[in-house]
C-alpha positions in Angstrom: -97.4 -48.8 38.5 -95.9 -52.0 37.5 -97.9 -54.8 39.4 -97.1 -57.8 40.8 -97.1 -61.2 39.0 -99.0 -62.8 41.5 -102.0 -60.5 40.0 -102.7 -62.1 37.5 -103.2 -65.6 38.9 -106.9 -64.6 39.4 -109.9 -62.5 38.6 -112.6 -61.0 40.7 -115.3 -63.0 41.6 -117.9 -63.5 39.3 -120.7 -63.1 41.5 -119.0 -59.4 42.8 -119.1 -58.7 38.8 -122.7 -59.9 38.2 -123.7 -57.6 41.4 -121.9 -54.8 40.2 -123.9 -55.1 36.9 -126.9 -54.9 38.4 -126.3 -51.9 40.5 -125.5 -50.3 37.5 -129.0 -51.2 35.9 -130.6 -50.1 38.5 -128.8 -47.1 38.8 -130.2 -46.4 35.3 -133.8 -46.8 36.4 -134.5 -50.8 35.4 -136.2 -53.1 37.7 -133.8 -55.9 38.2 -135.0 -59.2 39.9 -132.2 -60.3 41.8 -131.1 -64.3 41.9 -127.5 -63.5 42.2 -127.1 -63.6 46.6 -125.3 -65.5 48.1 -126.3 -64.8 51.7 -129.9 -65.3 53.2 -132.1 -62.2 53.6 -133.3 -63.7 57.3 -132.4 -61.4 60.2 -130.0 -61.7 62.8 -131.1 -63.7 65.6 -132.3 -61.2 68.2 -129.9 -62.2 70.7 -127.0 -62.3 68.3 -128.0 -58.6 68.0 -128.5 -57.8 71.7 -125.2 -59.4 72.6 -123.4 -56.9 70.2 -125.3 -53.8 71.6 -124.7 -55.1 75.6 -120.6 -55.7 74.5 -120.8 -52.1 73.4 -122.3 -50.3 76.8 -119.5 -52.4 78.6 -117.4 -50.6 76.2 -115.4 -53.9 75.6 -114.5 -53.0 71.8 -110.4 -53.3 71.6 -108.4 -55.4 69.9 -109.3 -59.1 70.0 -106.5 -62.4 70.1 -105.4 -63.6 66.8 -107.0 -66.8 67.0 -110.3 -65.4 68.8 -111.6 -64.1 72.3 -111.9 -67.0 74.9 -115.4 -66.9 74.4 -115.9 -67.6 71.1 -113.1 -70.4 70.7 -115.6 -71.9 73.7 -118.5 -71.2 71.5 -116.8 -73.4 68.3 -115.6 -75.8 70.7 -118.8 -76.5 72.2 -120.9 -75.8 68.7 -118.3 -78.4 66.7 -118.7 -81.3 69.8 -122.2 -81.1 69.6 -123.0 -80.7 66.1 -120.6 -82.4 64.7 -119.0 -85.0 67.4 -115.3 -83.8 66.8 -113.5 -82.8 70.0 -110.9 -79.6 69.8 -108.8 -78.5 72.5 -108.9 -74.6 72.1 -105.4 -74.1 70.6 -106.5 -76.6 67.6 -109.6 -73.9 67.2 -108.6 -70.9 64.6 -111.3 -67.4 64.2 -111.3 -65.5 61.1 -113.3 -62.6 58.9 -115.6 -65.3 57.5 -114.7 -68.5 56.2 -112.9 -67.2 53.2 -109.9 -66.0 55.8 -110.1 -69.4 57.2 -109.6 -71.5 54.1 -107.4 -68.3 52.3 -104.7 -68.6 55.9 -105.0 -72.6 55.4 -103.5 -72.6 51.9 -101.4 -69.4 52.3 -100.0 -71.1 55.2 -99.3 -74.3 53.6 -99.2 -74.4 49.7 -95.9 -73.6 48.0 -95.0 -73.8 44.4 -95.2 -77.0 42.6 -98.1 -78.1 45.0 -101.7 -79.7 44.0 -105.1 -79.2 45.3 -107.8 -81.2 44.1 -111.0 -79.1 43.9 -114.5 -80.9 43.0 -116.6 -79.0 40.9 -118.5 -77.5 39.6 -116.9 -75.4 42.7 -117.2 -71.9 44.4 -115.3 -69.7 42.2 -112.7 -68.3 44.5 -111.4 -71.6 45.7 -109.0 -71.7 42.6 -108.0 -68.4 42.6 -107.1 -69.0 46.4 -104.9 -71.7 45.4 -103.1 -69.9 42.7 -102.5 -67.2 45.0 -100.8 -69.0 47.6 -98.7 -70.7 44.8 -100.5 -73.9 43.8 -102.0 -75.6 41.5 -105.7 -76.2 41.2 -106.7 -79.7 40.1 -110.3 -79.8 39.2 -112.6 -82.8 38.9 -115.6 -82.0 37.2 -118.6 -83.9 37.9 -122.0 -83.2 35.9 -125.6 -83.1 36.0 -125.6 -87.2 35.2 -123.3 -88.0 38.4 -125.6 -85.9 40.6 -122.4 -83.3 40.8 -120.9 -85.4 42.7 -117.1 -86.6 42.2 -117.1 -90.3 42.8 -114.2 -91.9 44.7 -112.5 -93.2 41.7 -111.9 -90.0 40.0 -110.7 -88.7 43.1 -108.4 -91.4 43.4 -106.9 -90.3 39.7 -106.8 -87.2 40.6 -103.9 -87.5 43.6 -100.5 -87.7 42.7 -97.1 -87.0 45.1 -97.7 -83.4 44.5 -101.2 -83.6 46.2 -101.4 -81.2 49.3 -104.7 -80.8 49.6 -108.5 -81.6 48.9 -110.9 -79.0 48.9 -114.5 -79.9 49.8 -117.4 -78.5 50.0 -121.3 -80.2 50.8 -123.7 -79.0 50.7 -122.6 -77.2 47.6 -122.1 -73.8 45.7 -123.1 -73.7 43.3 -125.1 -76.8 42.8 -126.6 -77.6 46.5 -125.4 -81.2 46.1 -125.2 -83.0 49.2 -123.4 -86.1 49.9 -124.6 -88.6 52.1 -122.5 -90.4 55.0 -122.2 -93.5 52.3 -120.4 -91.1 49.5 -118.4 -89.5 52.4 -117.7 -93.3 53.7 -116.4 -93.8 49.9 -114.0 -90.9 49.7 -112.4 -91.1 53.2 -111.7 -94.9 52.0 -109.7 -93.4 48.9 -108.1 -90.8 51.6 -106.5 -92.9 53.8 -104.7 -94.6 51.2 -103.0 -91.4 50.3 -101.9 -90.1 53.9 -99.9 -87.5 52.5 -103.1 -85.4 51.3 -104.8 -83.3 53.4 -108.7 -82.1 53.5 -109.8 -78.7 53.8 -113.5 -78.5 53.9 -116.0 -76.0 53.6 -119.0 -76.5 55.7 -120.8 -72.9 55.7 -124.0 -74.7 54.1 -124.4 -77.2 56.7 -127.5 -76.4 58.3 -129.3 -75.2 54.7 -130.2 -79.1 54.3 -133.8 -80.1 52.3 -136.1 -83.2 52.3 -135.0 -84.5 55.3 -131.1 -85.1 54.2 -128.2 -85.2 56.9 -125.6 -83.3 57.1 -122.0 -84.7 57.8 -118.0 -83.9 57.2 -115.1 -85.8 56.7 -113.4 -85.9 59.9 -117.0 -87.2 61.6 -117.6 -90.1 59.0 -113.7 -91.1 59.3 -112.1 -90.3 62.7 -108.7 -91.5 61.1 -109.2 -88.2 59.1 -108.8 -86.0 62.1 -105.4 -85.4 62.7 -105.1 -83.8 58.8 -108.3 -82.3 58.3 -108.9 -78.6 58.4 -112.8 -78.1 59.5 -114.2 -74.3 58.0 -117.3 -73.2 58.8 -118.9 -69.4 59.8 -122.2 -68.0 61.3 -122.8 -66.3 58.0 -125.4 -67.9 56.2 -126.5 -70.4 58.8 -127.4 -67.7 61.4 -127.3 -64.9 58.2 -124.5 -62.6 59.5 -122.8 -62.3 56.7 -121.8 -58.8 57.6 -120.0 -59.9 61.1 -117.2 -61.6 59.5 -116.9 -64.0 61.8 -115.7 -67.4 60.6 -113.7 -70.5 62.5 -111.9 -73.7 61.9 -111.2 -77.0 63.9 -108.0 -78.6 63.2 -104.3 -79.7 63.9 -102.5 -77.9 66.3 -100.0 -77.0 64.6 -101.5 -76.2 61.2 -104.2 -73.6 63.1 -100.9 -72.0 64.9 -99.5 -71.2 60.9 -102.7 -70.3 60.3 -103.1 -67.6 63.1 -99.2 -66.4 62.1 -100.5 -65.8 58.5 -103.6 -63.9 59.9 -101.6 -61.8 62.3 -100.2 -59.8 59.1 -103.0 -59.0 57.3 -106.1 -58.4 59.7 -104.9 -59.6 63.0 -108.0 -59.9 65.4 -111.6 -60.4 64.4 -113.6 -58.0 65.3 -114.7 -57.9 69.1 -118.1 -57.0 68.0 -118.7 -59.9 65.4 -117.5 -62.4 68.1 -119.5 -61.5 70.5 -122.9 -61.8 68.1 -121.4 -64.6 66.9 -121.1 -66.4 70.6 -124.2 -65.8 71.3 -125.7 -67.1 67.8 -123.4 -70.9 68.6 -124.2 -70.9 72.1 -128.2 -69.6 71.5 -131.1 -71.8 70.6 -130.9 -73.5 67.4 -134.7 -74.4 66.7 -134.6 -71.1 64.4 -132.0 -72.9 61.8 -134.6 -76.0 60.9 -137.1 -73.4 60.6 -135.4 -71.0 58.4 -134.0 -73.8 56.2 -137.7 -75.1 55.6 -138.8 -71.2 54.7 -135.8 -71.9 52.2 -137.1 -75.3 50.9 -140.5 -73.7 49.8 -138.7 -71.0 47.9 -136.1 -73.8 46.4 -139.7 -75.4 45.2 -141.0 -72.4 43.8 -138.0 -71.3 41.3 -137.4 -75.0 40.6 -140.7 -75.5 39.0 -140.5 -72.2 36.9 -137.6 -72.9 36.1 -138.1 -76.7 35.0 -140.7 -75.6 33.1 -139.0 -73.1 30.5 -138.2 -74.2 27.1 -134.3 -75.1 26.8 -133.7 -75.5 30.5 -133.0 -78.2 33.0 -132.2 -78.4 36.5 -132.0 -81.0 39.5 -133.5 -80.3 42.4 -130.9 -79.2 44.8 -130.6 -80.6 48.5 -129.1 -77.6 50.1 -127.5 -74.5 50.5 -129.5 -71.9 48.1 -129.0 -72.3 44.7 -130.2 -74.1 41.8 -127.6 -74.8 39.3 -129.3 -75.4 36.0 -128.7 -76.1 32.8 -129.1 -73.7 29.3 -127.8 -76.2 26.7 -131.0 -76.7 25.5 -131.1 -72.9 24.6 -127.2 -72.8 23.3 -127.5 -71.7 19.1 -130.5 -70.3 19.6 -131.0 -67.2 18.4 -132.4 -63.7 20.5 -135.5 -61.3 19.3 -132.9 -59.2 17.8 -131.2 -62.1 16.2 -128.1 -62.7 17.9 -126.5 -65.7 18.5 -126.6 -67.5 22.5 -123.4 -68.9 22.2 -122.3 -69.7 25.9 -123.8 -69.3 29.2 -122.5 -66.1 29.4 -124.1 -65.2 26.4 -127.4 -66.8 27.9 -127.4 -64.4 31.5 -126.5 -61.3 29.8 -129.7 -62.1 27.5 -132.1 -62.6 30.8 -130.2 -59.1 32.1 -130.6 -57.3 29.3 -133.9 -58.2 28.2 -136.3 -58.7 31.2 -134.1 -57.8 33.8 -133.5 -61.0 35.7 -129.9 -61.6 37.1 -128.7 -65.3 37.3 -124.7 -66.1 37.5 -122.8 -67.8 34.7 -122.1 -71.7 35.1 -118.6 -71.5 33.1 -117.6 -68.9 36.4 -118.1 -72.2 38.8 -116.2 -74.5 36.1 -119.2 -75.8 34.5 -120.9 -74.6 31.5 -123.5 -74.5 29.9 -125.6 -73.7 33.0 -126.2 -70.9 35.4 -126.4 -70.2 39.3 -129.7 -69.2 40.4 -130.2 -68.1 43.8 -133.9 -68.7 45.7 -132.8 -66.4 48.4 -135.3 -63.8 47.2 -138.8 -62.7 48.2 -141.1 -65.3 46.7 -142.8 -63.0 44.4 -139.9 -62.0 43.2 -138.9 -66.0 42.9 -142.7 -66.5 40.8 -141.8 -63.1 38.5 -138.0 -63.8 37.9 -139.6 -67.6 37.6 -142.0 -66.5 34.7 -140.0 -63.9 33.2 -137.1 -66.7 32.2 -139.7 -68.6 30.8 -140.7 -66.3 28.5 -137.0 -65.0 27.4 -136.6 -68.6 26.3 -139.9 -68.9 24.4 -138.7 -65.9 22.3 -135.4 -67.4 21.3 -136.1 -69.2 18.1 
């Protein structure tokens, strides 16, 4: 089979890789601690659940609209106004399988060859990959551990050029769980409107997995000027945790969510008719449960943060959402293993915690940054204090 070129403008995810490694451990018999997830281990709300199972005895399972049931465009509608104080009529509202359709049908949609998008990073690792996909190319602007991981609005500002289409955005973020405030947002949208050919695309899934008290807000909220070219994405996957009803959705320009729905209506058409209907009743449910969860999440963020602090060679900020820690290994880079080999990269660095005492962590140079590595607290807290304690001692035996 001769493949397409278009193949090899990306690789699989590097988190689908690290899980894949595991499995195979454990499929050998080794106890693997896993800090890889990305997805809460909460349940569903209960009457996210119950909706699903009450759709089904009304035997209302067919094929669902393009661009979403009534219901849940009324459910994104309502959840963006009162969450987020931007108004959508319900033809500027697009539904996808997860956030990744939404923000895959946006650039698919709109990016053709010879066009930029600027991606902060470090940054999730399919966002480039998307781009290059839909013909474009990715502009990165790296921002590290000094800077908070936070671009700052004069590097965006060197970063546009006429070829800009888009900006990619993301806060609070993966991998890094940095957060920017409504001042920082106040500070890019300034550099935005003085480009009004670029376009923002942002990715909002972390917005209610916020710590110490920090605010969440987007683009098109800080600047209402923003609006008319701003693509809001966001899902019920890892606020509400269901990740496995695909069920993602966007606010945006009419006719950009219209391309959006034609691109869709070729590859999966319809979302399913059973996520929408958990995922209605999760928007328009009560919403005390999300403060709760993400303070359940704050007290694990607080456990692997000090183990992790603590071991010799590694150093880490303490992240203000979402659910990772993004941490640095530099301090154990030339360092050599038990067995004497060499840690030579990041890479080098997680396959040593794999291999040795069975703790899986994601490679930093797979988000654009190295050396450092993901580690997710989205585990069961004694798994956070062993993985926690087990690090610490790999890297007191590197000498």
């Amino acid at each position: 089979m001769d493949f397409a070129p278009r193949m090899s403008r990306f690789k699989p995810s590097p988190s689908q890789i690290a899980t894949a490694r595991v499995r195979e451990l454990q499929a050998q018999g080794r106890d693997i601690i896993k800090l890889t997830a990305g997805e809460p281990d909460f349940p569903a709300p209960e009457h996210a659940k119950q909706a699903v199972m009450e759709l089904m005895e009304r035997n209302e399972i067919q094929y669902t609209p393009i661009n979403g049931t009534l219901a849940m465009r009324q459910a994104v509608q309502a959840k963006f106004k009162r969450d987020n104080n931007l108004d959508y009529d319900l033809d500027q509202i697009a539904v996808g399988s997860g956030s990744k359709q939404i923000l895959f049908n946006a650039l698919m949609a709109t990016v053709s060859a010879g066009d930029e998008v600027i991606i902060p990073g470090p940054y999730w690792a399919s966002y480039p990959d998307m781009v290059k996909l839909a013909g474009g190319t990715p502009v990165f602007v790296l921002a590290g551990q000094n800077e908070k991981f936070k671009m700052r609005p004069e590097e965006l500002e060197a970063a546009i050029t006429p070829q800009t289409k888009w900006l990619m955005f993301c806060s609070p973020s993966n991998p890094t769980g940095a957060t920017y405030s409504r001042g920082e947002l106040r500070a890019l949208a300034d550099v935005l409107l003085r480009h009004p050919h670029v376009h923002v695309l942002t990715d909002d899934v972390y917005e209610h997995l916020l710590f110490d008290d920090h605010e969440f807000a987007t683009l098109a909220q800080v600047e209402p000027k923003l609006f008319d070219r701003t693509v809001t994405a966001n899902s019920v996957s890892k606020a509400y945790s269901m990740t496995g009803f695909r069920c993602g959705y966007a606010g945006g320009p009419k006719d950009i969510i219209a391309k959006m729905s034609n691109m869709q209506s070729q590859s999966t058409a319809g979302v399913s008719a059973l996520g929408q209907a958990g995922a209605v009743a999760a928007l328009n449910g009560p919403q005390e449960l999300l403060k709760e969860r993400a303070a359940n999440l704050q007290r694990r963020r607080d456990m692997l943060f000090e183990k992790l602090n603590a071991a010799e060679g590694l150093s880490c900020d303490l992240p203000e959402g979402a659910m990772y820690i993004f941490c640095s290994c530099a301090g154990t880079i030339g360092k050599r293993t038990p067995d004497g080999k060499v840690i030579e990269n990041d890479t080098d660095f997680t396959m040593y915690l794999l291999d040795t005492v069975g703790v899986a962590v994601v490679q930093g140079e797979a988000y654009g940054l190295a050396p450092y590595f993901r580690a997710s607290f989205v585990a069961p807290e004694a798994d956070l204090i062993r993985g926690g304690d087990l690090i610490q001692q790999a890297c007191a035996a590197l000498k």
